[in-house]
N, C-alpha and C positions, 0 to 999 in steps of 0.2 A: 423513122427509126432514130432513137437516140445517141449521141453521139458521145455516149460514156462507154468505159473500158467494165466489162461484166467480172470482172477479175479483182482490178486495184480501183475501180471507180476513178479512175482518171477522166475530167473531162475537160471541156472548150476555157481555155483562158484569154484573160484580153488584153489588149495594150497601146501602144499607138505606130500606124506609120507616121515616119517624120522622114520631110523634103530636105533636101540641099539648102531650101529659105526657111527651115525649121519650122514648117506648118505641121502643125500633129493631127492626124483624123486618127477615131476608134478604129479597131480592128480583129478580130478572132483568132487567135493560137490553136486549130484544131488537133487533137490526138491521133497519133498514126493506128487508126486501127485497121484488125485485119478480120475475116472471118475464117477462123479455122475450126477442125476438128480434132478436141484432145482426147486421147486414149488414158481411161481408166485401167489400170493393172488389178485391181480388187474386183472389178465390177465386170469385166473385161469386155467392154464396147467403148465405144464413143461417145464423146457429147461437142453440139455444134456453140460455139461460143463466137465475140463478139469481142477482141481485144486487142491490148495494145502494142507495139512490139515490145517495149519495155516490161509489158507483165508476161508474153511470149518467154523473153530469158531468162525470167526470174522462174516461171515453171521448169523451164530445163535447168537452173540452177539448184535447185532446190530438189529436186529428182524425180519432176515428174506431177500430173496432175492431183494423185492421190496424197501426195505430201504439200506439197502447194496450200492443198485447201486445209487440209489438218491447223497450217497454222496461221491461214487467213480472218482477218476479222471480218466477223460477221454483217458488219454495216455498210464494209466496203462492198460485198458481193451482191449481186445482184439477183432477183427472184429463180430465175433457170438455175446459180451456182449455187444459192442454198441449199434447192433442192435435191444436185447432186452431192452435194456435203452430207446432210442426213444422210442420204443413201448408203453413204462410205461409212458413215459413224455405225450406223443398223449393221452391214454387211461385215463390220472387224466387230461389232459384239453375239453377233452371232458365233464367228469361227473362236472367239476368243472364249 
């Protein structure tokens, strides 16, 4: 499974441990992600995602999964949240 954020496309960064004798070896900064499930208000189900806790607050900052995506870029998301995206897009030009 990969270990990007299906939301902000947050993924692994790298850097060094360094010793007390200032030896540097590489090392991996992984993203905290979590598996949750975000509740769609338009669509009214779930969908199972794969993110981070940082894109976590930002959906509840923002109000919620269906505004979230409204003004997420398209590159950052990942093939599962595109295709909840469309769905949201389709399902407000229907009622609209």
């Amino acid at each position: 499974m990969s270990r990007r954020c299906e939301l902000t496309g947050k993924g692994p960064m790298t850097g060094n441990n360094v010793s007390h004798a200032n030896n540097k070896t590489r090392r991996r900064f992984l993203p905290n992600l979590q598996d949750v499930t975000l509740l769609s208000d338009a669509l009214g189900r779930g969908f199972k995602f794969r993110v981070s806790s940082h894109a976590l607050r930002s959906v509840d900052h923002r109000g919620g999964l269906d505004a979230f995506l409204a003004k997420a870029k398209e590159e950052d998301l990942s093939a599962a949240a595109l295709k909840v995206k469309k769905e949201l897009a389709k399902a407000a030009s229907a009622t609209a």
